[in-house]
C-alpha positions in Angstrom: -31.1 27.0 -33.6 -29.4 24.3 -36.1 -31.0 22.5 -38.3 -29.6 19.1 -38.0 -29.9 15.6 -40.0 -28.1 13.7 -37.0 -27.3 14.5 -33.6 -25.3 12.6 -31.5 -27.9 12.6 -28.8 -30.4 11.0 -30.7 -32.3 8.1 -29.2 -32.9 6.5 -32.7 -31.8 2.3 -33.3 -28.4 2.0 -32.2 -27.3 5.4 -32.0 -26.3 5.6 -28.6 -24.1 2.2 -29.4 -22.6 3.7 -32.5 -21.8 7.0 -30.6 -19.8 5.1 -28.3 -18.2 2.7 -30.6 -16.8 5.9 -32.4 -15.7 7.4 -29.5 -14.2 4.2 -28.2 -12.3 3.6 -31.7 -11.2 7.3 -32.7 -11.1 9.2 -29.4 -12.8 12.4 -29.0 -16.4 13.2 -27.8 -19.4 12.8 -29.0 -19.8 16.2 -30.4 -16.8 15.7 -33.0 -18.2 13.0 -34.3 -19.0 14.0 -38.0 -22.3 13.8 -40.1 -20.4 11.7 -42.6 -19.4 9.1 -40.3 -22.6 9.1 -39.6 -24.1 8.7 -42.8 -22.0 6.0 -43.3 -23.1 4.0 -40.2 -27.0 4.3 -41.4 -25.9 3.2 -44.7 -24.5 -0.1 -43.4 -27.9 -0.7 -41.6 -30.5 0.4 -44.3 -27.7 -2.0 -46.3 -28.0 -4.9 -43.9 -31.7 -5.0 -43.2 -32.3 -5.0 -46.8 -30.4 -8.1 -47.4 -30.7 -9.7 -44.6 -34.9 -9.5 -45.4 -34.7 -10.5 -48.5 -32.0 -13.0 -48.1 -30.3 -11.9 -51.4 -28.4 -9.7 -53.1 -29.8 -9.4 -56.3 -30.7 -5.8 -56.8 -34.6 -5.8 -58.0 -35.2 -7.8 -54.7 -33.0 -5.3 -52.4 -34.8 -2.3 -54.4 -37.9 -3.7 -54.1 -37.6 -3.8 -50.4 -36.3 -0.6 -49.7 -38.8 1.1 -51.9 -41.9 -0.6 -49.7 -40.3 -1.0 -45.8 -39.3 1.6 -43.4 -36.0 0.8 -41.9 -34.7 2.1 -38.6 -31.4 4.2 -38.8 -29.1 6.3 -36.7 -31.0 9.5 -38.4 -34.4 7.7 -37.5 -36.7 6.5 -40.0 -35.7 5.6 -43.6 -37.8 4.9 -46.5 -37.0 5.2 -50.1 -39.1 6.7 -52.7 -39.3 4.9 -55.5 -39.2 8.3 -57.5 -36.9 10.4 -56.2 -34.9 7.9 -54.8 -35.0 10.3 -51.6 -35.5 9.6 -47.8 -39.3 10.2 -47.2 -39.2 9.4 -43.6 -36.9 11.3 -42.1 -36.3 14.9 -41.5 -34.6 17.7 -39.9 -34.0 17.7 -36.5 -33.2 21.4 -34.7 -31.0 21.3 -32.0 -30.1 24.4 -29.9 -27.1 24.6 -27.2 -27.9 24.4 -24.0 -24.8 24.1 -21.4 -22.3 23.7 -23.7 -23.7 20.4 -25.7 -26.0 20.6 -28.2 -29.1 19.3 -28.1 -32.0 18.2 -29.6 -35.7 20.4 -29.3 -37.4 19.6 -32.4 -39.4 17.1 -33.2 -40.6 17.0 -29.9 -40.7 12.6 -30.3 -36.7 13.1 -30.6 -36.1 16.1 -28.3 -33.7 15.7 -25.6 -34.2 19.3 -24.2 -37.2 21.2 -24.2 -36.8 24.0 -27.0 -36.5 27.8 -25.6 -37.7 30.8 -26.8 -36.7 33.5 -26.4 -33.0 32.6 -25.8 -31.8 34.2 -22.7 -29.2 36.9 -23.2 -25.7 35.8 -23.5 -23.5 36.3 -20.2 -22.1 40.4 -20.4 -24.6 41.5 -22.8 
């Protein structure tokens, strides 16, 4: 198992878009596609939702929204705490391979394979 922040295979707001976007732009697979790009991505939409709300971009009014809304994101939910400044909506996300992708078990509300246990035994073992 890997614990994960973002998976490629996620079924979270425009993931599956942005995945292919990528892809389409930069070449490669889905699986190279990096955390940070990522990151970035869910950045731009936490950024947009917040001023297109609030119709602003005065920074009490963005902050002030952020701190009380939960915004959908490529990494699933985000909402800021006021205190630490942290995601509290989100988590981690465990993926495991399973025919040479890797995929999502845990949560089960963002699984995209069941999760297995015990692991069967690698091939020659």
């Amino acid at each position: 198992m890997i614990p994960e922040v973002w998976a490629a295979s996620l079924s979270t707001p425009l993931n599956h878009w942005f995945v292919q976007a990528y892809v389409q732009r930069h070449g490669g697979t889905a699986a190279a596609i990096s955390t940070t790009a990522a990151e970035a991505f869910a950045t731009a939409q936490v950024a947009g939702e917040t001023v297109g709300a609030t119709r602003s971009l005065d920074q009490q009014r963005l902050l002030a929204y952020a701190f009380s809304h939960t915004i959908g994101s490529v990494f699933g939910p985000v909402r800021i705490s006021q205190q630490s400044k942290a995601n509290v909506a989100g988590g981690i996300f465990l993926t495991q391979w399973r025919n040479g992708s890797l995929q999502v078990v845990l949560p089960s509300s963002f699984a995209t394979a069941s999760f297995e246990y015990p692991k069967p035994a690698w091939p020659g073992s």
